[in-house]
Biopython code that builds the backbone (N, CA, C, O; Angstrom):
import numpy as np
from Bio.PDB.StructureBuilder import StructureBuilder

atoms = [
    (1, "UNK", "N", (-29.696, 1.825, -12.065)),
    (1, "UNK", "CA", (-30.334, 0.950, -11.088)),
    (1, "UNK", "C", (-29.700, -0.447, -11.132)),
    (1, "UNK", "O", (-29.435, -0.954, -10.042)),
    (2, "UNK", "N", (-29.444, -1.080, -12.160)),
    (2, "UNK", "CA", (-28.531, -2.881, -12.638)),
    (2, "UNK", "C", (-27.735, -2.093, -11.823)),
    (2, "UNK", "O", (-27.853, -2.216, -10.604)),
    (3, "UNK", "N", (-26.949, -1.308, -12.289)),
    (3, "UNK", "CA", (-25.270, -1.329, -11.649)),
    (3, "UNK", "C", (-25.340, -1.266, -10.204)),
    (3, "UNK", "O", (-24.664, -2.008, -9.491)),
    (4, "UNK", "N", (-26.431, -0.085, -9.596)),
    (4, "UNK", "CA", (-26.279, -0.268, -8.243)),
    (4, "UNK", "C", (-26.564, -1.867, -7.799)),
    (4, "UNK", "O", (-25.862, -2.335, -6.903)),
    (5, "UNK", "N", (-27.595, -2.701, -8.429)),
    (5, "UNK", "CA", (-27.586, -3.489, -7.996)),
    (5, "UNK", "C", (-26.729, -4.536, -7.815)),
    (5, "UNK", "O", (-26.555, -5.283, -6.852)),
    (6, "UNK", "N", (-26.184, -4.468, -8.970)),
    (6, "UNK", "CA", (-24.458, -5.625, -9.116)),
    (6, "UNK", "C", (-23.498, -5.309, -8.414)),
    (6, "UNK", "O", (-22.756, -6.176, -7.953)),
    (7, "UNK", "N", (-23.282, -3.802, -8.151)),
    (7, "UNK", "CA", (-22.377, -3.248, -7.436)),
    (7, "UNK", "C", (-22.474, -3.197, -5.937)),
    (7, "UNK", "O", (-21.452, -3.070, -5.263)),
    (8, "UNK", "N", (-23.718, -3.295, -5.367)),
    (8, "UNK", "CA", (-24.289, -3.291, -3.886)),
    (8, "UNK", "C", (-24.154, -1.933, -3.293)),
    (8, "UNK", "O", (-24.434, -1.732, -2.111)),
    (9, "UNK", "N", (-23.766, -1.078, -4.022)),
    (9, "UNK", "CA", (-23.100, 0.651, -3.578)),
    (9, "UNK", "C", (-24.862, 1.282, -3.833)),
    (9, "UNK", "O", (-25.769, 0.747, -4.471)),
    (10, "UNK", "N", (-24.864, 2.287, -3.242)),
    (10, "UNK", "CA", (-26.016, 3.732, -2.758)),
    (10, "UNK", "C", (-25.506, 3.646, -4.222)),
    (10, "UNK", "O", (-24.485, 3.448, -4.881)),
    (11, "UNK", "N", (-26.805, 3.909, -4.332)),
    (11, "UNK", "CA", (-27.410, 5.450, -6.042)),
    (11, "UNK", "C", (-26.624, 6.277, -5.720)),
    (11, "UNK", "O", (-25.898, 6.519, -6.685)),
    (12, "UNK", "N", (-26.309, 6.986, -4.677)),
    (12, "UNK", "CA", (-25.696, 8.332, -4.513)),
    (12, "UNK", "C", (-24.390, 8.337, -5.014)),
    (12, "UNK", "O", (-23.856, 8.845, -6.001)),
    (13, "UNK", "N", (-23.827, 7.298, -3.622)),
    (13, "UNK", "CA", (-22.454, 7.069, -4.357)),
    (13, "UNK", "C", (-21.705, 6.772, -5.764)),
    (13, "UNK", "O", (-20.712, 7.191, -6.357)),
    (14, "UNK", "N", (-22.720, 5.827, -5.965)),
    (14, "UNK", "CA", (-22.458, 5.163, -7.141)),
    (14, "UNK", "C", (-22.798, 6.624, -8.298)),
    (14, "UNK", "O", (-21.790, 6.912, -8.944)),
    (15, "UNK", "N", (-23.763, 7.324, -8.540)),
    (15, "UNK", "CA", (-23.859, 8.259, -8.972)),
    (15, "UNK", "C", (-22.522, 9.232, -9.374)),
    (15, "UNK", "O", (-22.113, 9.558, -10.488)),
    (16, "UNK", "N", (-21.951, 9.597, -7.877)),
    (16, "UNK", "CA", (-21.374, 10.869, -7.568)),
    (16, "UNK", "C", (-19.620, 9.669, -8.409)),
    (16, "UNK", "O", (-18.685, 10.218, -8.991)),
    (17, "UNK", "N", (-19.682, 8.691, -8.263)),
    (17, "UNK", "CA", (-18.446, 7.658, -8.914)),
    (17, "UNK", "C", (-18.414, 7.943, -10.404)),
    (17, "UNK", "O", (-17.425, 8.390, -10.986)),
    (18, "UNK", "N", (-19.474, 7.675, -10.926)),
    (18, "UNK", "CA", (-19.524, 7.536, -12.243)),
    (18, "UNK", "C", (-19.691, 9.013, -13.176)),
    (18, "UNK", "O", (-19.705, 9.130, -14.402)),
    (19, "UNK", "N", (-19.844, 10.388, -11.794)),
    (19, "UNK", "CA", (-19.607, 11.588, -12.815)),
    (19, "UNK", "C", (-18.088, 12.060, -12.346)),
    (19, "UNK", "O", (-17.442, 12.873, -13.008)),
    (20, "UNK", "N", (-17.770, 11.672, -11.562)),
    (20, "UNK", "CA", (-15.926, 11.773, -11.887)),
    (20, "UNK", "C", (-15.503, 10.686, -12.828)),
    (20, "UNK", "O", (-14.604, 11.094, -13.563)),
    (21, "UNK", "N", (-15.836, 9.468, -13.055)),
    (21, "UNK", "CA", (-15.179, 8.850, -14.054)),
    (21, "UNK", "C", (-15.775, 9.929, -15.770)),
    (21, "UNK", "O", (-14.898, 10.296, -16.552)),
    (22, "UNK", "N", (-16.814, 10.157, -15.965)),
    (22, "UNK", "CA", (-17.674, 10.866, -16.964)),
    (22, "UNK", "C", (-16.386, 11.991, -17.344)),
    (22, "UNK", "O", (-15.694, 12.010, -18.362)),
    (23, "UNK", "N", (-16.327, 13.055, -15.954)),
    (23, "UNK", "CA", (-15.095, 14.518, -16.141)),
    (23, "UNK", "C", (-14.026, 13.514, -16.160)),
    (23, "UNK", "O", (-13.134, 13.942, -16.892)),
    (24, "UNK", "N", (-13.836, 12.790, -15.854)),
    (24, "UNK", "CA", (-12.110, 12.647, -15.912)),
    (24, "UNK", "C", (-11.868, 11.901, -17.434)),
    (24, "UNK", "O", (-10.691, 11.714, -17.743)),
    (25, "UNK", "N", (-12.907, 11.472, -18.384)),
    (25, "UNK", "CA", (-12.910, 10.978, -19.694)),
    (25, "UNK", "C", (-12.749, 9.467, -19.903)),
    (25, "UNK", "O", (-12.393, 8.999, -20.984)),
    (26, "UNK", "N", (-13.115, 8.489, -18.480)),
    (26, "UNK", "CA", (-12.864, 7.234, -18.939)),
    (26, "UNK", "C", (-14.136, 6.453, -19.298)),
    (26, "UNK", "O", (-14.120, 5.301, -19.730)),
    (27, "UNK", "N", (-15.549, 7.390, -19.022)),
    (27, "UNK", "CA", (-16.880, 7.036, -19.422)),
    (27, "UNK", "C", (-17.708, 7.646, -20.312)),
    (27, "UNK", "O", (-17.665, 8.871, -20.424)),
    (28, "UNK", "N", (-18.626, 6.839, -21.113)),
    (28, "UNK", "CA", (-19.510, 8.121, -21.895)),
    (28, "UNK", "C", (-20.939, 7.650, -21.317)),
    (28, "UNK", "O", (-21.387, 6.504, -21.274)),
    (29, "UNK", "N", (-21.402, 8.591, -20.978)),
    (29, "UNK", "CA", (-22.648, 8.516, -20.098)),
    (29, "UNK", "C", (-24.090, 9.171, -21.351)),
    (29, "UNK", "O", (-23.945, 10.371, -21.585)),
    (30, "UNK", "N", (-24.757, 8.820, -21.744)),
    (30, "UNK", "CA", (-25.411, 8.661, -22.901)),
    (30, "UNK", "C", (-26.998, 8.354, -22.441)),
    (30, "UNK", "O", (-27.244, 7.384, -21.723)),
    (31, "UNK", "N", (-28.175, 9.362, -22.968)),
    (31, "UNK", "CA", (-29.596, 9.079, -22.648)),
    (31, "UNK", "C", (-29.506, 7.978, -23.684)),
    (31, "UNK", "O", (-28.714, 7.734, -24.594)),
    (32, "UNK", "N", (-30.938, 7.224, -23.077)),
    (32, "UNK", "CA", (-30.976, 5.486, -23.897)),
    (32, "UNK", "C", (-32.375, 6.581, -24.670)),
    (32, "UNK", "O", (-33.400, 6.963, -24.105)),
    (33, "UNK", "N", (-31.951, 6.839, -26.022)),
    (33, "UNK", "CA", (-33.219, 7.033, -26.882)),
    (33, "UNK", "C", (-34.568, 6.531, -27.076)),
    (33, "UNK", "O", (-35.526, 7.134, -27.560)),
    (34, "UNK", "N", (-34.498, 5.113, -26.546)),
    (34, "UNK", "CA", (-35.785, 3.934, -27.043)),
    (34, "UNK", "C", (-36.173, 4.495, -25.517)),
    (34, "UNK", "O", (-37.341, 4.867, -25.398)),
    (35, "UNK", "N", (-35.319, 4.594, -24.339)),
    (35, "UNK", "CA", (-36.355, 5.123, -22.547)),
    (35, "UNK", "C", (-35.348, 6.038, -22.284)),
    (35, "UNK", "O", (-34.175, 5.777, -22.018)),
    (36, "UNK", "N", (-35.962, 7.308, -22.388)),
    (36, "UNK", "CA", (-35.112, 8.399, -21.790)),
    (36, "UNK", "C", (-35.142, 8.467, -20.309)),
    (36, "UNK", "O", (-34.671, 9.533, -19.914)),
    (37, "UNK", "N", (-35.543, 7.673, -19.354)),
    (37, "UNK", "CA", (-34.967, 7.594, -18.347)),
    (37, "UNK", "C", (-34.165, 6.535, -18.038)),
    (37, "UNK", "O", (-34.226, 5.994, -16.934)),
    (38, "UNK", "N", (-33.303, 6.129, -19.032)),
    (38, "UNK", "CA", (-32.488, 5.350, -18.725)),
    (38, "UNK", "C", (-30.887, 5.649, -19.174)),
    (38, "UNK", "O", (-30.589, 5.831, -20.354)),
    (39, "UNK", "N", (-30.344, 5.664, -18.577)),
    (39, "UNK", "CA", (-28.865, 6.011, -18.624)),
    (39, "UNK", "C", (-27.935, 4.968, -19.314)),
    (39, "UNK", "O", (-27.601, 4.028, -18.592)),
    (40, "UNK", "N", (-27.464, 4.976, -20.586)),
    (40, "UNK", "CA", (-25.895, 4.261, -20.703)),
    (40, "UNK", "C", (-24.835, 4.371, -20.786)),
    (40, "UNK", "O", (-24.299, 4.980, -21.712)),
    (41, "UNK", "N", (-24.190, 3.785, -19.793)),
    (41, "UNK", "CA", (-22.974, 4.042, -19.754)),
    (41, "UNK", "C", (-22.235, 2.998, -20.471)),
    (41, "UNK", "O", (-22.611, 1.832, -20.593)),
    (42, "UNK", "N", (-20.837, 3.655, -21.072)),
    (42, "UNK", "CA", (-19.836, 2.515, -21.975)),
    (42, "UNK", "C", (-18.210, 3.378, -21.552)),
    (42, "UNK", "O", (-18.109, 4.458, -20.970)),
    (43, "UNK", "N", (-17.356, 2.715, -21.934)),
    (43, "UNK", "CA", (-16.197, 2.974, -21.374)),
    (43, "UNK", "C", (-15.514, 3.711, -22.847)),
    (43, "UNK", "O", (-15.482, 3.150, -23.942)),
    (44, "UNK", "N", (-14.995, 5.097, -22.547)),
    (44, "UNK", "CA", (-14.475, 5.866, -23.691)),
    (44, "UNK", "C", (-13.049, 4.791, -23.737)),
    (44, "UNK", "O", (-12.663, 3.869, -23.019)),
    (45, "UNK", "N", (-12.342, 5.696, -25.428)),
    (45, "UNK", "CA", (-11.225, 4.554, -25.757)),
    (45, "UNK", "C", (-10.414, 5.158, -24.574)),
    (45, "UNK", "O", (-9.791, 4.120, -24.349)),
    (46, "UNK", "N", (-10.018, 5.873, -23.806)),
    (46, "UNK", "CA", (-9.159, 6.127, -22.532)),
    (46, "UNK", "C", (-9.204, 5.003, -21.904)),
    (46, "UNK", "O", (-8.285, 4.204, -21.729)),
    (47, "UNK", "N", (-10.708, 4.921, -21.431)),
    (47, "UNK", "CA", (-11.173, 3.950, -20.330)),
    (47, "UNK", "C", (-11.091, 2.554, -20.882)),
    (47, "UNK", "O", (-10.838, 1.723, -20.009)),
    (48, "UNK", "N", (-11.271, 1.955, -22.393)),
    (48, "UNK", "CA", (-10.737, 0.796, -22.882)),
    (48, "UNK", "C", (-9.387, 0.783, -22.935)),
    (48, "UNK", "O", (-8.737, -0.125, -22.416)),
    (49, "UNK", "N", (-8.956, 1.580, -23.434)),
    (49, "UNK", "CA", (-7.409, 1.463, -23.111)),
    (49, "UNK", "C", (-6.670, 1.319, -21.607)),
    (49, "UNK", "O", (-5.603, 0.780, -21.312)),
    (50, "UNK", "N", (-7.578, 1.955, -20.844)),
    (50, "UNK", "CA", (-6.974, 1.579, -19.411)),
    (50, "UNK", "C", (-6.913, -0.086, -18.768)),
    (50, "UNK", "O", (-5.970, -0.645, -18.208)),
    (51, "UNK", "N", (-8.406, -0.655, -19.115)),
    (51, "UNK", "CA", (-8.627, -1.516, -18.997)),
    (51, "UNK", "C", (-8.302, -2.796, -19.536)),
    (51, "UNK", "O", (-8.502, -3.900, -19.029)),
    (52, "UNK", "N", (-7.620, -2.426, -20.952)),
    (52, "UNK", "CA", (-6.556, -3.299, -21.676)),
    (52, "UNK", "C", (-5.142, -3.784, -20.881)),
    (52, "UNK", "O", (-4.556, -4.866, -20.844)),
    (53, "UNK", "N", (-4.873, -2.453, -20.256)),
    (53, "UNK", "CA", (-3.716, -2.592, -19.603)),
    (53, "UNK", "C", (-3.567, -3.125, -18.633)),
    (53, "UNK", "O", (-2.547, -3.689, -18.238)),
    (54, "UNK", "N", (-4.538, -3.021, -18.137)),
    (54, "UNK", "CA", (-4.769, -3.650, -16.645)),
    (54, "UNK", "C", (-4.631, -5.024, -16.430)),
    (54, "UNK", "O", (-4.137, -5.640, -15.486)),
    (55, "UNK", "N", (-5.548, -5.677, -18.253)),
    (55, "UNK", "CA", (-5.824, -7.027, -18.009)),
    (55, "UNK", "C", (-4.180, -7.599, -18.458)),
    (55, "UNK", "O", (-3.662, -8.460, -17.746)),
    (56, "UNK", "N", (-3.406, -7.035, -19.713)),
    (56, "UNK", "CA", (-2.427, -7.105, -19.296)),
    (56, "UNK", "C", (-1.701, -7.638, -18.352)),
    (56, "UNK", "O", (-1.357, -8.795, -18.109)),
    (57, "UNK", "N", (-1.519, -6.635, -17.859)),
    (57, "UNK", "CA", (-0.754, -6.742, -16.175)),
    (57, "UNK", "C", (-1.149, -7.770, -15.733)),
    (57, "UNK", "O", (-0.258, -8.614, -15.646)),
    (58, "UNK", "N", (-2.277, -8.137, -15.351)),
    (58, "UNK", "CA", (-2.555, -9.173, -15.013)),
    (58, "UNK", "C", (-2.435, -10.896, -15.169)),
    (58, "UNK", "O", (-2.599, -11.818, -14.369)),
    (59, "UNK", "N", (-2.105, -10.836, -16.451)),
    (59, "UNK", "CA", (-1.696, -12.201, -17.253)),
    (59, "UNK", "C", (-0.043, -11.970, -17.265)),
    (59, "UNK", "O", (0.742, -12.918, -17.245)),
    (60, "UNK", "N", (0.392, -10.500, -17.301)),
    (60, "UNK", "CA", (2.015, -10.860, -16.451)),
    (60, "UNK", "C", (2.234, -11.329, -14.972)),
    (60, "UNK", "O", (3.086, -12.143, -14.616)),
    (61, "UNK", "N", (1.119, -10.537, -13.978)),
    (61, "UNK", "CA", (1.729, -11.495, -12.641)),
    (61, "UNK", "C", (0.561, -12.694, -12.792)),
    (61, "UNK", "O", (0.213, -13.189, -11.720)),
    (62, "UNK", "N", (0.143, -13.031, -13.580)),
    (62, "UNK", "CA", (-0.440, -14.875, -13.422)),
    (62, "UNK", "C", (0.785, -15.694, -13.687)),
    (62, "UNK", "O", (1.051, -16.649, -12.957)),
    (63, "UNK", "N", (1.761, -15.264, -14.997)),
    (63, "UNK", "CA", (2.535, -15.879, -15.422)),
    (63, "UNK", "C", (3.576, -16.227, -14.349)),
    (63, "UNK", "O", (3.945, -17.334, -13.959)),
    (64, "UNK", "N", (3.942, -15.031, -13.983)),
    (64, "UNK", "CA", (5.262, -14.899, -12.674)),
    (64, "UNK", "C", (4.406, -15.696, -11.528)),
    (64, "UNK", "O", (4.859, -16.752, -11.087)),
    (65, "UNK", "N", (3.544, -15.334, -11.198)),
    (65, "UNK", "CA", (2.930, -16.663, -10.136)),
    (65, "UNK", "C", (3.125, -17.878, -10.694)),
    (65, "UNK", "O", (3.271, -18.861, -9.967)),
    (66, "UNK", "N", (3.149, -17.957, -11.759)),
    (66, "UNK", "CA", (3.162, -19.817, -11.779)),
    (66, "UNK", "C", (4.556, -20.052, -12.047)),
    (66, "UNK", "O", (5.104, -21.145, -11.904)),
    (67, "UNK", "N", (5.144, -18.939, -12.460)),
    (67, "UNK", "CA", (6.895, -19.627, -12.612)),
    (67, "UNK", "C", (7.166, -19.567, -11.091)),
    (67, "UNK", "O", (7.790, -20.539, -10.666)),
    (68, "UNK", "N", (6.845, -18.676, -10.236)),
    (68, "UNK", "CA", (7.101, -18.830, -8.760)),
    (68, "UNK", "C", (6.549, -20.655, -8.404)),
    (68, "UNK", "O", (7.409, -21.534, -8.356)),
    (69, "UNK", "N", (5.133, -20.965, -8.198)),
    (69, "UNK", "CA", (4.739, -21.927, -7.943)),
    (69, "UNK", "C", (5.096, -23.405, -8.612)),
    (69, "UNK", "O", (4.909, -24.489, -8.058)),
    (70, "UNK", "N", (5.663, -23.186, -9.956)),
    (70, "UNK", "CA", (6.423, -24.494, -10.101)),
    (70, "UNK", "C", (7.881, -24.393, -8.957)),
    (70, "UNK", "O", (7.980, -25.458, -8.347)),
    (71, "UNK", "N", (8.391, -23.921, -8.775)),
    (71, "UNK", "CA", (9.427, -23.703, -7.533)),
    (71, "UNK", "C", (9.070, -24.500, -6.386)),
    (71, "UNK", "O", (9.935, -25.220, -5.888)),
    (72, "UNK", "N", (7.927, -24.463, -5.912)),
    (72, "UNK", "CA", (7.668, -24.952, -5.098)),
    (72, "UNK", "C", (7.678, -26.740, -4.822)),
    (72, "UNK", "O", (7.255, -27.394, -5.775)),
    (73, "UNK", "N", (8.124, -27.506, -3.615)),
    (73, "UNK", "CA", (7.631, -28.308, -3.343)),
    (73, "UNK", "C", (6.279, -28.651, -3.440)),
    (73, "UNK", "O", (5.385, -27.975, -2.931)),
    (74, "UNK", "N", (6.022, -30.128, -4.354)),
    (74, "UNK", "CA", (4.710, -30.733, -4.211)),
    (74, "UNK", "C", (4.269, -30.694, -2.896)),
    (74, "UNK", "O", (3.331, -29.940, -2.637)),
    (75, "UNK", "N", (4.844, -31.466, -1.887)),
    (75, "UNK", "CA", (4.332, -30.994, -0.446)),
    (75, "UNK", "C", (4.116, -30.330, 0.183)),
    (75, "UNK", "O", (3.168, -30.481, 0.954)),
    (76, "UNK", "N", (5.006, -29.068, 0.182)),
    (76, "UNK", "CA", (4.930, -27.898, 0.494)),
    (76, "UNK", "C", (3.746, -26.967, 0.067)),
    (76, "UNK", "O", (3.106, -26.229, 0.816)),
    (77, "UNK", "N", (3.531, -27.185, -1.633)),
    (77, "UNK", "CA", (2.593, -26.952, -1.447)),
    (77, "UNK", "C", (1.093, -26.858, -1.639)),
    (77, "UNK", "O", (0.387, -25.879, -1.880)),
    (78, "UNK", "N", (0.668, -28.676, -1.396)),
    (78, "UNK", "CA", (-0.271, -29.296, -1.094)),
    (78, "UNK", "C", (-0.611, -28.572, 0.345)),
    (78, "UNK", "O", (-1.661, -27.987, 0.609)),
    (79, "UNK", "N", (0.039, -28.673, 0.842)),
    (79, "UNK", "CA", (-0.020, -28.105, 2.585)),
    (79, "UNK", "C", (-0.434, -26.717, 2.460)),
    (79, "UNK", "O", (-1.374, -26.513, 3.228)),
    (80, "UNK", "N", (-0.055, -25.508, 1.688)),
    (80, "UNK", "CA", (-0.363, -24.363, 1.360)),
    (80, "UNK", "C", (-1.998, -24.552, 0.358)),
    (80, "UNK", "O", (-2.830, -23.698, 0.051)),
    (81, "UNK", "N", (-1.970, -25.374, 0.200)),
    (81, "UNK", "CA", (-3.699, -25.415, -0.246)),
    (81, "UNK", "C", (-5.034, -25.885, 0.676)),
    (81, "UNK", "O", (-6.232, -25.612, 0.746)),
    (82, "UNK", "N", (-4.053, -26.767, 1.338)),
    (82, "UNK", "CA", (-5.105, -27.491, 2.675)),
    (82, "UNK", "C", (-4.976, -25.915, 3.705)),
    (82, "UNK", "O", (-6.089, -25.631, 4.148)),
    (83, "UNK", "N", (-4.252, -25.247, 3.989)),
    (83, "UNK", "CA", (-4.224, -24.113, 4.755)),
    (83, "UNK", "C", (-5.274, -23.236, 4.059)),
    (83, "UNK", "O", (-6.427, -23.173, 4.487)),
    (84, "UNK", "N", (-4.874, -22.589, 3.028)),
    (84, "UNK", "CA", (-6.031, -22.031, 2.526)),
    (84, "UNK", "C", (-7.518, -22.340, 2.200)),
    (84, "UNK", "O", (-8.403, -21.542, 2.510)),
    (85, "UNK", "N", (-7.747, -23.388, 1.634)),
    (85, "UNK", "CA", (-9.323, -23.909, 2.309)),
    (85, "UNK", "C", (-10.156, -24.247, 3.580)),
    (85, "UNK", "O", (-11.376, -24.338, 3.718)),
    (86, "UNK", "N", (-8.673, -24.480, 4.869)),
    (86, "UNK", "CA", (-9.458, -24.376, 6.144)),
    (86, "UNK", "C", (-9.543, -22.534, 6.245)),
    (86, "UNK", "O", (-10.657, -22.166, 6.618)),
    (87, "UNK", "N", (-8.623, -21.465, 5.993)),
    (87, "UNK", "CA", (-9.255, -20.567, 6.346)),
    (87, "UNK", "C", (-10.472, -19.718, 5.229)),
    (87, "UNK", "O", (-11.218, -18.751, 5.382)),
    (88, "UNK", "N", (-10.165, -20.738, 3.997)),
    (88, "UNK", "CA", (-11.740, -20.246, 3.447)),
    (88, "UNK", "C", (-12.960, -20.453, 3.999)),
    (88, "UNK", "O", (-14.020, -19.944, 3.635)),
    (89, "UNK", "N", (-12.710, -21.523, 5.250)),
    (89, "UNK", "CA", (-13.649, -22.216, 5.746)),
    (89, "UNK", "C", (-14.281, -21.452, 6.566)),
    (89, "UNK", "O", (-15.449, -21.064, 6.534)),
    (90, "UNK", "N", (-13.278, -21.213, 7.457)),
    (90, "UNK", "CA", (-13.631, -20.554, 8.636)),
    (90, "UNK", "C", (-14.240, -19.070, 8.368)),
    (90, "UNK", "O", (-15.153, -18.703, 9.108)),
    (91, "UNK", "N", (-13.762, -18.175, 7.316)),
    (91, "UNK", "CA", (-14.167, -17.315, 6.936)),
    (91, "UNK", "C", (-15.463, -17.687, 6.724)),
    (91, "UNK", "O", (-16.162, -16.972, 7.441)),
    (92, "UNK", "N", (-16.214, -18.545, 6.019)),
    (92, "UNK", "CA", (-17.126, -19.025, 5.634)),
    (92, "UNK", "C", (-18.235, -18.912, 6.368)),
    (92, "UNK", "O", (-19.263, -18.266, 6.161)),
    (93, "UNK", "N", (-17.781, -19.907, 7.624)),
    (93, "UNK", "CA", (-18.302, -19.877, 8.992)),
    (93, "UNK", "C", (-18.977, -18.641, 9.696)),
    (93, "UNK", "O", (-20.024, -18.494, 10.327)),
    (94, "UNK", "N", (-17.836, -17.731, 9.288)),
    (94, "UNK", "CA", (-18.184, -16.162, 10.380)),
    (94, "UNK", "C", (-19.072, -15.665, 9.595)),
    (94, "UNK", "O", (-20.169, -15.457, 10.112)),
    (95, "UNK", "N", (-18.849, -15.213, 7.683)),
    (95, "UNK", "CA", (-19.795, -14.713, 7.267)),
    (95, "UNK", "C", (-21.661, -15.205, 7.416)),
    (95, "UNK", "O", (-21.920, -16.406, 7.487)),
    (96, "UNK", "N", (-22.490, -14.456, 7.439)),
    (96, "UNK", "CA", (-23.387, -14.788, 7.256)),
    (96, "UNK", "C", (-24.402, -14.953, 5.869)),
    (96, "UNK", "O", (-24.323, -14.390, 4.777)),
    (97, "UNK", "N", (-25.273, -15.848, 6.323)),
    (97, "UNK", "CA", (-25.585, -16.222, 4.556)),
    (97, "UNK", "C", (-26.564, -14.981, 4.233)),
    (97, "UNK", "O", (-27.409, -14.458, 4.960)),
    (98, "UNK", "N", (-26.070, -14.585, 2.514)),
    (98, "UNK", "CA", (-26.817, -13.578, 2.589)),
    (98, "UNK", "C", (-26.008, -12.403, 2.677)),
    (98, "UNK", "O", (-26.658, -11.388, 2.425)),
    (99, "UNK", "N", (-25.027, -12.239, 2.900)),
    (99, "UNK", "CA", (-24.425, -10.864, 3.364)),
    (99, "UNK", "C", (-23.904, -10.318, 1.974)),
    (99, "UNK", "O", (-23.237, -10.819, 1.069)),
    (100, "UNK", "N", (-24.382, -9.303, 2.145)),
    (100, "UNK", "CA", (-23.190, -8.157, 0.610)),
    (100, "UNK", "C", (-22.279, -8.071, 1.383)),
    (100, "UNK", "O", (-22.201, -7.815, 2.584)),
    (101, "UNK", "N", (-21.131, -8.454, 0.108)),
    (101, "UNK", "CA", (-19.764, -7.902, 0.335)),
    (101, "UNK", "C", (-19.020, -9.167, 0.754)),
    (101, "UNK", "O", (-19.751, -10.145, 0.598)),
    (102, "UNK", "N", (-18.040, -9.422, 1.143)),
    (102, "UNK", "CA", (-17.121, -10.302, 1.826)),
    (102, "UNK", "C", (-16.598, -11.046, 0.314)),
    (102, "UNK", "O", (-16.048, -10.528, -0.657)),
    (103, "UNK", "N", (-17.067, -12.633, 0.593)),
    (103, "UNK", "CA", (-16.019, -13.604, -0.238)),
    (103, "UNK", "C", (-17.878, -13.706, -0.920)),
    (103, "UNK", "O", (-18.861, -14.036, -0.257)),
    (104, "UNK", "N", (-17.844, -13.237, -2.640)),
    (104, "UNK", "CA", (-18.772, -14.206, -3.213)),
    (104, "UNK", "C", (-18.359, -13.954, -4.654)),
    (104, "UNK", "O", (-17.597, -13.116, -5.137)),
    (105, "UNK", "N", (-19.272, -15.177, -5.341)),
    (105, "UNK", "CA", (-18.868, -15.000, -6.550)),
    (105, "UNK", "C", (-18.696, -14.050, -7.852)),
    (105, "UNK", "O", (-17.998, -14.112, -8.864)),
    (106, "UNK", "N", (-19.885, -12.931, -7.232)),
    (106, "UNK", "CA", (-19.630, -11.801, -8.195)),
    (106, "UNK", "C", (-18.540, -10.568, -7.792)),
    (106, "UNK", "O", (-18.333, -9.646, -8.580)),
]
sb = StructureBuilder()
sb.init_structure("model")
sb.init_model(0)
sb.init_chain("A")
sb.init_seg("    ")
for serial, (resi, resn, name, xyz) in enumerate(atoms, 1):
    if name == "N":
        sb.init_residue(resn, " ", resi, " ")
    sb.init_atom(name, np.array(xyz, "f"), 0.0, 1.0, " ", f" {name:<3s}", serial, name[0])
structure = sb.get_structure()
């Protein structure tokens, strides 16, 4: 029920997600002993190990982004930041307040 809620996805879906991750071995899906109607899920070492890698990867293209972005003109791109906050803006604008999904912080 948390996850659907953090996640904004159907029980169903979200359900029918998390027993292919379960068969495919990157989850262990576990009755909570203290409330047996409660489900925990934790990530098998597959699924930590996947997720190691990932973050990985990720701190390699942060790095290569910023050796790209020192390249850049200061002006150039000051101007590439003022562009991107008017169309964060405008995006802003269209979404409505309240809406799942789009641009938010979680």
């Amino acid at each position: 029920k948390a996850l659907a809620t953090h996640t904004h996805l159907p029980k169903s879906t979200l359900s029918q997600s998390i027993e292919g991750l379960v068969q495919s071995g990157w989850v262990i899906r576990e009755t909570n002993p203290e409330n047996r109607r409660e489900v925990v899920l934790s990530l098998s070492d597959q699924g930590q190990q996947f997720v190691t890698e990932i973050q990985e990867q990720e701190k390699g293209m942060q790095r290569q982004l910023e050796q790209v972005l020192k390249t850049i003109d200061q002006e150039v791109f000051e101007q590439m930041l003022a562009t991107h906050a008017q169309i964060a803006e405008g995006i802003g604008r269209i979404l409505q307040p309240n809406m799942k999904g789009g641009c938010s912080d979680d």
